[in-house]
N, C-alpha and C positions, 0 to 999 in steps of 0.2 A: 477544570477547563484546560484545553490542548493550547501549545505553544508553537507557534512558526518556528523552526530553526534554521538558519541560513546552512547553505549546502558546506559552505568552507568551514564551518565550526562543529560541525556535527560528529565527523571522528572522535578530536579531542570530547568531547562533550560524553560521547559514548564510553568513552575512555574512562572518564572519571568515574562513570556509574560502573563499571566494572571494577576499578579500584577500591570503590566502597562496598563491594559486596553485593550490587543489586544486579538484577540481569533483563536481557532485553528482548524483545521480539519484534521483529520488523515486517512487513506488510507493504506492497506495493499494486500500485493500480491507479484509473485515470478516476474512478468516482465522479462521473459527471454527475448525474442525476439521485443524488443517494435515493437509496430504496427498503425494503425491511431485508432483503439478499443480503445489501451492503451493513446494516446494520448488523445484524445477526453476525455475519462473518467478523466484523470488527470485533463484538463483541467475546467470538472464542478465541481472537486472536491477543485478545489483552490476558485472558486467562491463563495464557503459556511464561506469564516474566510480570516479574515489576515493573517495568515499563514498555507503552507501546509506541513504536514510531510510525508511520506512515510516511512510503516515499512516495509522493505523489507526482505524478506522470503534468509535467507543464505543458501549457496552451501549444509551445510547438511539437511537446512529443508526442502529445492526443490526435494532432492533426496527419502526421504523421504516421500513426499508429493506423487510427479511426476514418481519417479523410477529412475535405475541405470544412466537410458540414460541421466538425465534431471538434473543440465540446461546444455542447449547450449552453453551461457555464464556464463562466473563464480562471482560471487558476487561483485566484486572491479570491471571488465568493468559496470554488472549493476547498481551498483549502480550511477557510473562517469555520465553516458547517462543518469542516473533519474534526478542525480544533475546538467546537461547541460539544462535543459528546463525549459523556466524561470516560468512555475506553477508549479514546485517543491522546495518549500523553504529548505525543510532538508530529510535526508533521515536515516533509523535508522535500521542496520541489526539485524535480531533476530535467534534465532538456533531450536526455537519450532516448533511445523506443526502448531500452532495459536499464534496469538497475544494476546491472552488474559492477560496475566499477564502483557503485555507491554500496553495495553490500560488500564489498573486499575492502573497503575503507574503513567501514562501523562495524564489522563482525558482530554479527548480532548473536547472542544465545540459542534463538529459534528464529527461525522463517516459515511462516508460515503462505499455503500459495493454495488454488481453487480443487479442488477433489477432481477434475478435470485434464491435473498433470499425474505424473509418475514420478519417483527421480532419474526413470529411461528418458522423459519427456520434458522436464524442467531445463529450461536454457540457462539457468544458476546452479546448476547442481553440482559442476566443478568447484567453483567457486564455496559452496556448504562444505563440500567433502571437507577440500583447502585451508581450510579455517574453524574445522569440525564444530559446524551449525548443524542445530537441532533441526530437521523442516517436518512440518505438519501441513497434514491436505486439509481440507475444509471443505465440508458437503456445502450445495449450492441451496439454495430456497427455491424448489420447482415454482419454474413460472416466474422468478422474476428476475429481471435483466434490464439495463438504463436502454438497450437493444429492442427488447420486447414493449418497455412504457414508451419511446419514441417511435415504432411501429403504431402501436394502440391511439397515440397521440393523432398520428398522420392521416391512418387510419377513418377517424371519428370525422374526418373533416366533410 
């Protein structure tokens, strides 16, 4: 079972797992609505490190991000459900529309992000070089999207 880690602890925290020899992979995104996309992709993402983090995108930077509407769930159910599935080792809320500042603080082993970017097209990709992080794409599960199920939702109505 996955752990909350508060945002100010999480370097040091990361830090030590480095010092013991284990390595990390970090993973960002808003997961409103998890789905088998989000599943799936968590799950290759634990595969790249001994540990997986998840920075998860907080209630203001989904709104932000997404718009008024969004999220559907609010930051504490998502994050709870990130930290029920056992390929999420910790989970870490942030309030920016990026993680940037938060991956240059934890220097992750691997980052991994959606089959969707490039490192022409990754807005952290400085920041990987920087710090020489591993990043991995990750194919999408055609057809699903917390986008597509809230369409399909509205939809139905």
């Amino acid at each position: 079972m996955g752990q909350l880690l508060r945002r100010e602890n999480v370097a040091a925290f990361v830090d030590k797992l480095h010092k013991s020899g284990k390595t990390v992979v970090a993973t960002n995104g808003c997961f409103d609505i998890l789905h088998v996309g989000h599943v799936r992709y968590l799950q290759k993402t634990k595969s790249f490190a001994d540990y997986s983090i998840v920075l998860l995108n907080s209630d203001k930077s989904v709104r932000s991000i997404k718009g008024p509407e969004r999220p559907i769930n609010n930051e504490n159910d998502r994050a709870e459900i990130l930290c029920a599935l056992s390929c999420v080792d910790y989970v870490v809320l942030f309030d920016e529309d990026s993680p940037r500042d938060l991956l240059d603080e934890i220097k992750p082993d691997v980052y991994t992000k959606g089959a969707d970017y490039t490192m022409e097209t990754l807005p952290e990709a400085d920041i990987m070089k920087k710090n020489h992080t591993r990043v991995e794409f990750i194919d999408f599960v055609q057809g699903k999207s917390t986008t597509n199920t809230i369409e399909k939702m509205k939809n139905s109505k």
